[in-house]
C-alpha positions in Angstrom: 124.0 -113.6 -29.4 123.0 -110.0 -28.2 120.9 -110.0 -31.5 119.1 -112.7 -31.1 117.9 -112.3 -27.8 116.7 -108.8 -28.7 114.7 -110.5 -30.9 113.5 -112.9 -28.7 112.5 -110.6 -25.9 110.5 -108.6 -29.0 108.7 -111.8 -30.0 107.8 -112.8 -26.2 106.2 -108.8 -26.1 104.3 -109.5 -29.2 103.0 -112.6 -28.2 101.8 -111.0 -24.6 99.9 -108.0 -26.2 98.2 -110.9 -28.5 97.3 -112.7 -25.4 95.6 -110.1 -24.1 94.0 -108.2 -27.0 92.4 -112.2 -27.6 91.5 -112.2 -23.9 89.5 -108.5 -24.1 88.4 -110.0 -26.9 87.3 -112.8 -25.8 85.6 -111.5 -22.6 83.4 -108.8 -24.7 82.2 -112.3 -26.8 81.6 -114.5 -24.4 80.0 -111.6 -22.3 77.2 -112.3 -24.5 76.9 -116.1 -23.8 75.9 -118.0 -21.2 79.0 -119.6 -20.4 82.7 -119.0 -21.7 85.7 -120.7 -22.0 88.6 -120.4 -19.8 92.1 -121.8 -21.2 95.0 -122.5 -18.8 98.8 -123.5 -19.8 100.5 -125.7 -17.3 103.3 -128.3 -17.5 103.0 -131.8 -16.8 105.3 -134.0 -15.0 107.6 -133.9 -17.8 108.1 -130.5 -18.4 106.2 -130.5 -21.6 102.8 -127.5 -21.8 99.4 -128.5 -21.6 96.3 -126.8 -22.5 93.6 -127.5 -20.8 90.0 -125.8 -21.0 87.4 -125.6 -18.9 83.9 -124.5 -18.7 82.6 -121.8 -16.7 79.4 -120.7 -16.3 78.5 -117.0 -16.0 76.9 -115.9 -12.8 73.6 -116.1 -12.5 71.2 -113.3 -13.6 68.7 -112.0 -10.7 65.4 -112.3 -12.4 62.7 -109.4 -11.3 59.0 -110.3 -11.5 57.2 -107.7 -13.6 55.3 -104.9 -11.2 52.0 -104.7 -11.7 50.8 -101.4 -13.7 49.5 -99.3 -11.6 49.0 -96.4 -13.7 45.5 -96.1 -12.8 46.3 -95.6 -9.0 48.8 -93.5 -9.3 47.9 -90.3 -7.8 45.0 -92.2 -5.3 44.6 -94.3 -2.8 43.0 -97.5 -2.9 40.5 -98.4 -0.3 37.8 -100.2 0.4 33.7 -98.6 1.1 31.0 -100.6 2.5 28.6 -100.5 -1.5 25.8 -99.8 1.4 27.1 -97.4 3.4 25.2 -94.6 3.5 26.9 -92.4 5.5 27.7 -89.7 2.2 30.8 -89.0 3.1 33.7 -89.2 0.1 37.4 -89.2 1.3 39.7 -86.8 -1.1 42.4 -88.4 -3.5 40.6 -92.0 -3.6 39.6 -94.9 -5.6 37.0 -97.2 -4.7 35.5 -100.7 -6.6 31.9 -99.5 -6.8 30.8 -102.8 -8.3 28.7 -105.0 -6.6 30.2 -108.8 -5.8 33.1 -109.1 -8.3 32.2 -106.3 -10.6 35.2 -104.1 -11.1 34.1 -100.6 -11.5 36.7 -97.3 -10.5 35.2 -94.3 -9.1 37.9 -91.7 -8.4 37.9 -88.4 -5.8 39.4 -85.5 -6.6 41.2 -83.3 -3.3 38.3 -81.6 -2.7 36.4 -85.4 -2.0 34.3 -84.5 -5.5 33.4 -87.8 -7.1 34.6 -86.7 -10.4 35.4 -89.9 -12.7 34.1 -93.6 -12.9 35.6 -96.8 -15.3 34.9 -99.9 -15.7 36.4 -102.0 -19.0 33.0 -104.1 -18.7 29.7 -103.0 -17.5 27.9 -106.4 -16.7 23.8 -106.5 -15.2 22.6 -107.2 -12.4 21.3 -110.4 -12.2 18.8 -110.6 -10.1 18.3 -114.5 -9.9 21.7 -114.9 -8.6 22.0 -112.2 -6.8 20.2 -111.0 -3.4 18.6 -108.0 -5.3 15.2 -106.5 -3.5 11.5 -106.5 -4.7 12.4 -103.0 -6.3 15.3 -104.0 -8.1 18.2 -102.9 -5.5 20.4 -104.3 -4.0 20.2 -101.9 -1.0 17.4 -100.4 0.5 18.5 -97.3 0.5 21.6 -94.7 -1.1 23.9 -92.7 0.5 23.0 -89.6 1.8 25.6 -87.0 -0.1 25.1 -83.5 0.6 22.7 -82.2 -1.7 20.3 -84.9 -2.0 17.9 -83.8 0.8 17.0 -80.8 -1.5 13.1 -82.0 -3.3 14.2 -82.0 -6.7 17.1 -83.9 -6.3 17.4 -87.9 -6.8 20.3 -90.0 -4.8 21.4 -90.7 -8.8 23.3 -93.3 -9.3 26.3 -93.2 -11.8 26.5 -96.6 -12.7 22.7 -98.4 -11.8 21.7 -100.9 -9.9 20.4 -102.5 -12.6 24.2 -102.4 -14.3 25.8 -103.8 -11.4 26.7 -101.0 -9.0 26.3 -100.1 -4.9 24.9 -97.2 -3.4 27.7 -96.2 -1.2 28.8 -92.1 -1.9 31.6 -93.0 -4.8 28.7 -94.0 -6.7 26.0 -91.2 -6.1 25.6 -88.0 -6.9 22.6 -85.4 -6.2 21.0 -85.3 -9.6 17.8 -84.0 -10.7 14.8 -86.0 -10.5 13.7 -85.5 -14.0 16.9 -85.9 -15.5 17.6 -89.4 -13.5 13.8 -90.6 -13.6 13.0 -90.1 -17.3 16.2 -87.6 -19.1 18.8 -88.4 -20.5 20.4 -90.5 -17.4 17.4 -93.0 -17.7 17.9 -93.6 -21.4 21.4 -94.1 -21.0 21.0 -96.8 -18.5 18.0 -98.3 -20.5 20.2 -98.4 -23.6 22.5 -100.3 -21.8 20.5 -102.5 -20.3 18.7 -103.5 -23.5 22.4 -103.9 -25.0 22.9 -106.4 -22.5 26.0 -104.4 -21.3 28.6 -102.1 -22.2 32.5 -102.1 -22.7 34.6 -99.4 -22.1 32.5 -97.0 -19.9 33.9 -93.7 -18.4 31.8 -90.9 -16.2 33.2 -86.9 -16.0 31.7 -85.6 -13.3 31.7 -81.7 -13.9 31.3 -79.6 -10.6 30.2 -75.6 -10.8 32.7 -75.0 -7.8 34.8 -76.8 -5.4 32.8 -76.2 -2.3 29.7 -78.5 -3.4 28.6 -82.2 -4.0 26.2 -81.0 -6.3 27.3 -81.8 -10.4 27.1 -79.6 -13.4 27.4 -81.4 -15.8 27.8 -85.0 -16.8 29.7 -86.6 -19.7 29.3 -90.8 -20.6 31.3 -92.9 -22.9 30.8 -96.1 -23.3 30.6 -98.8 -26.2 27.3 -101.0 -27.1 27.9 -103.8 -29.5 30.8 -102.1 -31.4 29.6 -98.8 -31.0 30.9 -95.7 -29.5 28.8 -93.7 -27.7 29.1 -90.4 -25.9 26.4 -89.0 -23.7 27.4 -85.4 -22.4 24.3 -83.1 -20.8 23.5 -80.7 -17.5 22.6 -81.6 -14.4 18.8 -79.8 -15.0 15.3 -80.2 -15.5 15.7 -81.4 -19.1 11.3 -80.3 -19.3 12.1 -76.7 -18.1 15.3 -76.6 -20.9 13.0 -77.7 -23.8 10.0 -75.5 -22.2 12.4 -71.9 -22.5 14.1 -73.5 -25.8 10.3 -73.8 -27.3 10.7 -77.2 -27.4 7.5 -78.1 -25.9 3.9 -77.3 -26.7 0.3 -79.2 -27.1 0.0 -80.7 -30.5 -0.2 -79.1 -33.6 -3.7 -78.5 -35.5 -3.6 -79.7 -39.4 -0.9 -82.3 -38.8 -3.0 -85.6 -37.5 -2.0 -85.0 -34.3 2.2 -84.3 -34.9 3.8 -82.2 -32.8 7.1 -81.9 -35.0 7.6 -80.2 -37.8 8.3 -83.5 -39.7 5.8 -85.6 -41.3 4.2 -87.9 -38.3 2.3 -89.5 -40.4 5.0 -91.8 -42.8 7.9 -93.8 -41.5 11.0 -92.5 -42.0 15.2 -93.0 -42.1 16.3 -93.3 -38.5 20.2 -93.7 -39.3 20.0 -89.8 -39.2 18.6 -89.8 -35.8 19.6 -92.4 -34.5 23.0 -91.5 -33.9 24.5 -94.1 -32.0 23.1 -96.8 -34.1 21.3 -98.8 -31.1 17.8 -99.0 -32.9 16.4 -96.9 -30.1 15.7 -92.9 -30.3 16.4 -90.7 -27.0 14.9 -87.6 -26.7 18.2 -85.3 -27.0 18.9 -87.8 -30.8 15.3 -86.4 -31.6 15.5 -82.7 -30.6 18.4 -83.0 -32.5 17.0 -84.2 -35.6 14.8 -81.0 -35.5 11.6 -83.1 -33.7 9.5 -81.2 -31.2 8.7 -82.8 -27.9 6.7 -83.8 -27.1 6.7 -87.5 -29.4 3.0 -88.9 -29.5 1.7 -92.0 -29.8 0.7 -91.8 -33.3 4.4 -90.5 -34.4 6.3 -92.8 -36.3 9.1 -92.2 -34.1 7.3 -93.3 -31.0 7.9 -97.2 -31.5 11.2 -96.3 -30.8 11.6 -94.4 -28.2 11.3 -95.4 -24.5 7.7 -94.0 -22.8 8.0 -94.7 -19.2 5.1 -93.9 -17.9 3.1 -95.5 -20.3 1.3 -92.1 -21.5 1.4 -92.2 -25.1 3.9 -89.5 -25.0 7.9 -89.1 -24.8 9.7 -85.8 -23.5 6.5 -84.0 -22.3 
């Protein structure tokens, strides 16, 4: 008798460590399901074991709405400018939307309240049928008066136009020289773009000499037209007085029908090595570095594609 309740105690131990390896088990599978199964023995009226098995559901799981990324506004503070204030004054550690009516353009300030970066995924033109633009093509009668500009040869120089969409508050002005912005490299940039009908993808560097002034360097673009990638990197000078001490300039060469370069004027030629960019249009930086002299005449082949302001018959004089 002894014996065989030994052996039934053993098999009643078995039995519960099999219950409850099955029920670890168990709770690691259905951990992975929506719901599990709960089993439960009970005896009925007459003594005999039931099973029965229920259903239960597993706790709802707190959902959390994504965040928005805000990567880009990480280390600055959002707020809000008047695009016609004209006060100058830049806070430090800021971004503001510098595009006019739902434009989304970023212009960023370092601690030092240097405007020193603008973005925008799509640069989109003013339009000026739509939108209350003045007789001269602004939308404000005037720009912000950031230190620096009251000196003669500096323009209130806009980082992204007027004619591209953007205000005239102090995120989106700089001092920058009059040649440069009237007729440089700045101009052609903007006229590029404009003739593209817009740009993707656009980023301004704003390079500073020191941390004390408003007045910039140096200026690097990015930006895409119609597939292509386009960087645009020069100085913050008279681009005339570089060429004049580089020998770039001069009056027009004797013997050449009129050519001031040292290539032939006279004969069409490839532009895909001058044109570097691939927009169909020449600036004057693409032809200085094709190894033209400035300034491009009338009569030079290269002339129909480059952009003569003034109307002169001549580019880069």
């Amino acid at each position: 008798m002894k014996k065989k309740m030994s052996y039934l105690v053993l098999l009643l131990i078995i039995i519960f460590m099999a219950g409850c390896t099955n029920a670890e088990d168990a709770t690691v599978t259905d951990a992975e399901s929506d719901s599990q199964e709960v089993s439960k023995v009970e005896r009925n009226k007459n003594g005999e074991e039931e099973t029965n098995t229920t259903v239960a559901e597993k706790p709802a799981v707190e959902e959390t709405t994504p965040q928005p990324n805000n990567e880009l506004f990480a280390e600055s503070e959002l707020i809000e400018v008047d695009g016609g204030d004209l006060s100058g004054y830049r806070q430090a550690n800021v971004v503001v939307d510098i595009g006019y009516g739902d434009r989304e353009y970023w212009a960023f300030t370092n601690e030092f309240g240097q405007l020193v970066c603008v973005i925008a995924d799509e640069i989109i033109l003013q339009d000026d049928k739509n939108e209350p633009v003045t007789s001269s093509g602004r939308y404000y009668s005037d720009e912000a008066k950031v230190p620096g500009v009251e000196r003669a040869d500096l323009d209130e120089g806009h980082i992204i136009a007027d004619s591209l969409g953007g205000v005239s508050n102090a995120y989106n002005i700089t001092p920058q020289e009059s040649t440069l912005n009237r007729h440089g490299d700045q101009a052609y940039m903007e006229d590029a773009i404009r003739k593209a009908g817009g740009a993707t993808n656009f980023e301004a560097i704003i390079t500073y000499p020191n941390t004390e002034t408003q007045i910039p360097s140096s200026y690097k673009y990015s930006y895409t037209l119609k597939g292509n990638k386009i960087v645009d990197e020069f100085d913050n000078t008279n681009p005339d007085k570089v060429n004049e001490s580089l020998g770039l300039t001069g009056s027009k060469s004797s013997g050449s029908n009129g050519s001031n370069s040292n290539i032939d004027s006279g004969k069409s030629g490839d532009l895909s090595g001058i044109d570097t960019n691939g927009n169909g249009q020449v600036t004057i930086k693409e032809a200085k570095d094709a190894g033209y002299k400035m300034p491009i005449t009338r009569d030079h082949w290269l002339y129909q594609y480059m952009d003569d302001r003034d109307g002169d018959g001549m580019v880069g004089e």
